[in-house]
matplotlib code that plots the C-alpha trace (Angstrom):
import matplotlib.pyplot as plt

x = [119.0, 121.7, 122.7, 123.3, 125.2, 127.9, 127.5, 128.9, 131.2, 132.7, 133.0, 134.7, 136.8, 138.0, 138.0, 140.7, 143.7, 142.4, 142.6, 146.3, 148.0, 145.8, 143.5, 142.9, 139.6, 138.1, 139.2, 137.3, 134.4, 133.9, 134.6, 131.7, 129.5, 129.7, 129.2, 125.9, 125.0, 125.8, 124.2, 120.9, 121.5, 122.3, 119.1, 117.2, 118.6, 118.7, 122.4, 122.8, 126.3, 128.1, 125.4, 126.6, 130.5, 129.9, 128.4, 131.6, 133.7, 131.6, 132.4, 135.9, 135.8, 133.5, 135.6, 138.7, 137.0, 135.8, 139.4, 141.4, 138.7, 138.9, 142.9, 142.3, 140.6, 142.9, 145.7, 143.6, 143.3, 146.7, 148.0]
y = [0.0, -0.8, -3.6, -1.5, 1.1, -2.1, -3.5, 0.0, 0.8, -2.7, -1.8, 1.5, 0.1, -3.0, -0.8, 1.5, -1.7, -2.4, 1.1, 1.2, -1.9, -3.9, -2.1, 1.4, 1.1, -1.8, -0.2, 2.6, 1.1, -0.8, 2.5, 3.8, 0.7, 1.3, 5.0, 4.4, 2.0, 5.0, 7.7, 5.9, 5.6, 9.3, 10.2, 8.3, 9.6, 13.0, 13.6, 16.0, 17.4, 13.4, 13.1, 16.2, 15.2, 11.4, 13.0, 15.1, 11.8, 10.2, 12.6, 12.2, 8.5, 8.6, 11.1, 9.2, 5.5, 7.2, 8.5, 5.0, 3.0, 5.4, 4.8, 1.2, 1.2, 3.1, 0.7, -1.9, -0.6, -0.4, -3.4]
z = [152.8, 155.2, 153.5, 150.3, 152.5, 153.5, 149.9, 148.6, 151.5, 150.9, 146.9, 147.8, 149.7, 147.4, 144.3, 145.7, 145.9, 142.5, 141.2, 142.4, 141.8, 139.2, 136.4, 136.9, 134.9, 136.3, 140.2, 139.5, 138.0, 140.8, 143.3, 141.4, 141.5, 145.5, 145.3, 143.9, 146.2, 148.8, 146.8, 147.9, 151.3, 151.6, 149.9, 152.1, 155.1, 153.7, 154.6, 152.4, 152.7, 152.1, 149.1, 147.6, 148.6, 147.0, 144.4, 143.6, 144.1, 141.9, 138.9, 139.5, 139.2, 136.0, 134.1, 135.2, 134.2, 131.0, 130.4, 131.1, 128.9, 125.5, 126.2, 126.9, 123.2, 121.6, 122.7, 121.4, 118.4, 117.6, 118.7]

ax = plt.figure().add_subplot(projection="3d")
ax.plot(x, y, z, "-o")
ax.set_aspect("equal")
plt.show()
């Protein structure tokens, strides 16, 4: 288990340079990757109030990785 917590804090952590200065998609897939890997740590450890504050985070990064890969397609698509 811890070794999933520093596996996800190490994601988080690389996705966010990514996110900014590379591919915003990709950044936040892997921001979401790690968040996961958190998500079960917090569960485990029942710390409620960061699960439920990861969990918010998490729904950001989806909805904006959703958003950035239907514009990524659409680009695509007309190219």
């Amino acid at each position: 288990m811890t070794l999933l917590r520093i596996i996800g804090n190490f994601l988080v952590m690389a996705g966010y340079p990514v996110l900014l200065y590379l591919h915003p998609a990709l950044g936040a897939g892997i921001k979401t990757v790690g968040h996961v890997f958190l998500l079960t740590y917090f569960v485990k450890y029942k710390a409620w109030d960061m699960l439920f504050s990861l969990l918010f985070v998490t729904a950001l990064d989806l909805g904006f990785l959703i958003k950035n890969l239907q514009r990524d397609e659409r680009e695509s698509n007309i190219a």
